[in-house]
C-alpha positions as CSV (number, residue, x, y, z in Angstrom):
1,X,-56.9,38.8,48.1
2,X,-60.3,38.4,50.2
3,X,-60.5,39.1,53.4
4,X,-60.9,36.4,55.9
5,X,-64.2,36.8,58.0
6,X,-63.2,37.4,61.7
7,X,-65.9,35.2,64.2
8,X,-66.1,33.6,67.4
9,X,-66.9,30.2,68.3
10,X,-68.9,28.5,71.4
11,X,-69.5,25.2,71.5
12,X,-70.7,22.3,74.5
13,X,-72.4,22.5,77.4
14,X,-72.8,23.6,80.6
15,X,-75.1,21.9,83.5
16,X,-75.2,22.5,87.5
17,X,-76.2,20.0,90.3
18,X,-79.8,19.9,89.4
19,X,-80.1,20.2,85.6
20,X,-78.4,20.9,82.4
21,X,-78.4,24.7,81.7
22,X,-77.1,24.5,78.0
23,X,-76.9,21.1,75.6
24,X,-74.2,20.9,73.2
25,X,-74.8,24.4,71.9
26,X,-73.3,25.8,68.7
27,X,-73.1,29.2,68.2
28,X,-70.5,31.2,66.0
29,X,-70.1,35.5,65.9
30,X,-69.7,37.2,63.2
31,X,-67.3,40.3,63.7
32,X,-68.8,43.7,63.0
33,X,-72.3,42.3,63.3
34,X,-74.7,42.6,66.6
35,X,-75.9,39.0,67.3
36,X,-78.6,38.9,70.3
37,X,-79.7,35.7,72.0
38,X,-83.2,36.1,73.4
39,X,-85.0,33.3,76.3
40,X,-87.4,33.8,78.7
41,X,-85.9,34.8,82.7
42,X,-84.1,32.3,84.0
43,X,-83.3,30.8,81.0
44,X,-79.3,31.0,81.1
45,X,-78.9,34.1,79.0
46,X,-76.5,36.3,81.6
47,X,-74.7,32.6,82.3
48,X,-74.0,32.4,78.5
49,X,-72.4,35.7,78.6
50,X,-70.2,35.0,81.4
51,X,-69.1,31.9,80.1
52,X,-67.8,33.7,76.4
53,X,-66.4,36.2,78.3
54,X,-64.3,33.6,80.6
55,X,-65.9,34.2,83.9
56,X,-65.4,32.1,86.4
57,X,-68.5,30.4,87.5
58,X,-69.6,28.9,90.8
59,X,-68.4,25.7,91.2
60,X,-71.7,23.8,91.3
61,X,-71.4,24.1,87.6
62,X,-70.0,21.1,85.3
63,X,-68.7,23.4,81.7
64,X,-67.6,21.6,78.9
65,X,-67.9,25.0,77.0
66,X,-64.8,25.0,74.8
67,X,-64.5,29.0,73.5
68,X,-62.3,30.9,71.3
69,X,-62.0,33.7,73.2
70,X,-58.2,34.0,74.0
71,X,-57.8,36.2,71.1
72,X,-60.5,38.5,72.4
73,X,-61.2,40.8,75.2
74,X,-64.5,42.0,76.0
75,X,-66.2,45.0,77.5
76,X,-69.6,44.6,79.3
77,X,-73.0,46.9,79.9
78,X,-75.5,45.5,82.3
79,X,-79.0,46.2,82.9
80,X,-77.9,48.8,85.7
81,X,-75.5,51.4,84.7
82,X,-73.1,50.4,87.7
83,X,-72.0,53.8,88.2
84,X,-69.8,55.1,91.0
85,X,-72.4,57.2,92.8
86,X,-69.2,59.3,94.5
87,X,-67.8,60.0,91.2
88,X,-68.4,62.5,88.1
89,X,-69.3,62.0,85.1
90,X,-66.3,61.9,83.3
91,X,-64.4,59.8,86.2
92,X,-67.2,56.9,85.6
93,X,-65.9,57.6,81.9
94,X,-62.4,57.3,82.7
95,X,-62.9,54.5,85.8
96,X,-61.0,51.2,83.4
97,X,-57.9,53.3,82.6
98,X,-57.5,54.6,85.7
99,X,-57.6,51.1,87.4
100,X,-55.5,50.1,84.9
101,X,-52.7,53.3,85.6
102,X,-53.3,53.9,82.1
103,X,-52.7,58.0,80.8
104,X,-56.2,59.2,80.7
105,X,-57.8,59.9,77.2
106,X,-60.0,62.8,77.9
107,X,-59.9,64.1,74.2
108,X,-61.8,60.6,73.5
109,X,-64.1,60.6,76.4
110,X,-65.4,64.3,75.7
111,X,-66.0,63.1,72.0
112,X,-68.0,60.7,73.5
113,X,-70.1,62.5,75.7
114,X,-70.8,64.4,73.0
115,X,-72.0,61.6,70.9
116,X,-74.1,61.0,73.9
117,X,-75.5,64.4,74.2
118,X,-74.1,64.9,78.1
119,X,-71.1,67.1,77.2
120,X,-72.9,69.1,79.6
121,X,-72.7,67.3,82.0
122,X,-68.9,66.3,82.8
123,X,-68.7,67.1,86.6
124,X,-72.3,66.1,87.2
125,X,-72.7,63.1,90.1
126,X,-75.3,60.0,89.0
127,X,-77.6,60.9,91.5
128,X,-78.4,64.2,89.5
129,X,-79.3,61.9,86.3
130,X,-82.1,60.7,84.9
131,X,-82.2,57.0,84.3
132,X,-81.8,57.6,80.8
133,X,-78.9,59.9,81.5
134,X,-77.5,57.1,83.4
135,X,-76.9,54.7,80.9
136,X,-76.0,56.9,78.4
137,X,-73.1,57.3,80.6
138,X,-72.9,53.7,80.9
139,X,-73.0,53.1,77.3
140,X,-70.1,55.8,76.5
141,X,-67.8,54.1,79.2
142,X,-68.4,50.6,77.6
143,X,-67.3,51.7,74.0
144,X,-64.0,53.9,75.7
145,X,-63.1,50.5,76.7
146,X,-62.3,50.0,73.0
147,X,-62.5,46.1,73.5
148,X,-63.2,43.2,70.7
149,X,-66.6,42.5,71.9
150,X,-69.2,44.1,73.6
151,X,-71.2,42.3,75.9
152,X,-74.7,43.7,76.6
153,X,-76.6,42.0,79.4
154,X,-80.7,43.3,78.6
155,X,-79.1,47.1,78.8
156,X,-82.7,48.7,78.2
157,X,-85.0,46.8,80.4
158,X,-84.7,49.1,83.3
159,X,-86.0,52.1,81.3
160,X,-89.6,53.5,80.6
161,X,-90.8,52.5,77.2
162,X,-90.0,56.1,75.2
163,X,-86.4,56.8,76.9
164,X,-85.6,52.6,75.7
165,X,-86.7,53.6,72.5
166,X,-83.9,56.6,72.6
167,X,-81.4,54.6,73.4
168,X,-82.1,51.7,71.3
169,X,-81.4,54.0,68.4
170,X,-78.4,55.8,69.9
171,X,-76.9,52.5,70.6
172,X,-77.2,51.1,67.4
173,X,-75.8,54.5,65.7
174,X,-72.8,53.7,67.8
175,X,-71.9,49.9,67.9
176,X,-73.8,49.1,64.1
177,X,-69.9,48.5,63.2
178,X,-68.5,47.2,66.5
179,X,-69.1,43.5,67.3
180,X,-71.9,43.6,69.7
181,X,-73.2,40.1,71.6
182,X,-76.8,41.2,73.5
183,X,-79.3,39.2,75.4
184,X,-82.5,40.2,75.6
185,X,-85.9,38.8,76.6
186,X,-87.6,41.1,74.5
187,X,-88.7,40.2,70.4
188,X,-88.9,43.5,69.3
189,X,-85.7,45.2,70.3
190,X,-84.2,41.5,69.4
191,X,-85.4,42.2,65.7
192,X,-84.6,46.1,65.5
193,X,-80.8,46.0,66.5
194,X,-79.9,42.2,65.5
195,X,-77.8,41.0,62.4
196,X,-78.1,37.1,63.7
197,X,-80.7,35.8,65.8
198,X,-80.6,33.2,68.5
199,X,-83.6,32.0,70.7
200,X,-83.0,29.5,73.9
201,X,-85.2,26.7,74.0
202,X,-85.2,23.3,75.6
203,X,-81.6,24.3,76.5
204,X,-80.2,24.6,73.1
205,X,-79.7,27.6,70.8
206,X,-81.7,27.9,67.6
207,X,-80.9,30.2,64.8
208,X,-84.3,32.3,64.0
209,X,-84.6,33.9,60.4
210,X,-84.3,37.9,60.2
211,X,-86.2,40.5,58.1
212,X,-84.0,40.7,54.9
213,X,-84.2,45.0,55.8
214,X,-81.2,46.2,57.5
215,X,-80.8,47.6,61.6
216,X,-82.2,49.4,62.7
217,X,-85.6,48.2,61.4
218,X,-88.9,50.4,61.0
219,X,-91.2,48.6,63.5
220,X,-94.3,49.2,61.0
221,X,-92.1,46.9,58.6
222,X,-94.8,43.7,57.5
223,X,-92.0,41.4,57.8
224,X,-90.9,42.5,61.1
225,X,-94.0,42.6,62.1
226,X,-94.2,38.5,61.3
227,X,-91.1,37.8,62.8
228,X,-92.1,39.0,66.0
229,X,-95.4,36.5,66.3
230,X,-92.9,34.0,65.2
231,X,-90.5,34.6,68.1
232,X,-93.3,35.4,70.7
233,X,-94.9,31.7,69.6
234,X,-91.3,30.3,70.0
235,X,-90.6,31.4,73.4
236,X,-94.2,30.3,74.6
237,X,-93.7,26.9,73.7
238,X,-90.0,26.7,75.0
């Protein structure tokens, strides 16, 4: 018997008092892929995440996004780590099930640190950590969530270019199998990490043609290398 393919659907739109923020968009997820929607600022990106994850939005917004997202729960890393500068390591960790009054998996989330490389580093406060450390951290609370979807609001673009680089790569090692939804306003990372492509342009989402190599991509890759004037032309004319 074949499997069924698992995805998940946004469609409609979504406008505010002045203009229209997204028309009659389209845009289906394939699970166990990493999808990433790229725009310039301003452009609705962090919006479009709210509204799959079932945010509530201000009320000078008019959404007619329908989404299929009751079946789904989703966990969400930001651009800043949103640490708790009074807790450890391993609390910050552990912060979802202990709001939650859940029994604390500490097996799990010293595998993770671990996979992070910060095993080390258990009792250590934030302000001790380098940025980088930071959202490593970040990143290894967002997978103990164990959720559906990940939600990835530009997680990199706070970091100098060499420790983004890192954590590109250590990302993708860990998600590559998880179903990850990313914005971005940046071509390159867009085309390393991504399975499907989006780009935002006169309030509408466009699919955008990938490499036919595999993520994570080799940046010297000639086809890579085309996509990304392609996308950089894109997002100048939108």
């Amino acid at each position: 018997m074949k499997r069924k393919t698992l995805s998940f659907s946004l469609q409609g739109s979504l406008k505010n008092d002045e203009e229209t923020i997204f028309s009659n968009i389209k845009l289906k997820i394939n699970f166990n892929k990493w999808t990433s929607i790229i725009g310039k600022s301003g452009s609705g990106k962090s919006t479009l995440l709210k509204v799959m994850a079932g945010m509530d939005l201000p009320e000078v917004f008019i959404n007619t996004i329908k989404s299929s997202n009751k079946n789904f729960s989703f966990s969400w890393m930001a651009q800043n780590d949103l640490l708790l500068p009074w807790a450890s390591v391993i609390d910050n960790i552990t912060l979802g099930q202990k709001l939650r009054r859940e029994k604390l998996d500490l097996e799990r989330a010293l595998n993770l640190l671990k996979q992070v490389g910060l095993i080390n580093k258990v009792n250590a406060l934030p302000s001790t950590l380098s940025g980088g450390m930071r959202q490593r951290v970040a990143l290894a609370r967002t997978i103990m969530e164990n959720k559906n979807i990940i939600l990835m609001d530009e997680p990199f673009s706070a970091l100098d270019s060499i420790t983004r680089s890192e954590m590109q790569k250590l990302t993708w090692e860990l998600l590559k199998d998880k179903t990850v939804i990313m914005v971005t306003h940046d071509p390159l990372e867009a085309l390393l990490l991504s399975n499907d492509l989006y780009y935002i342009t006169k309030h509408k989402l466009n699919p955008i043609k990938l490499p036919n190599s595999e993520p994570f991509r080799k940046i010297n890759d000639k086809s890579l290398l085309y996509s990304h004037k392609f996308i950089f032309n894109k997002l100048e004319k939108s």
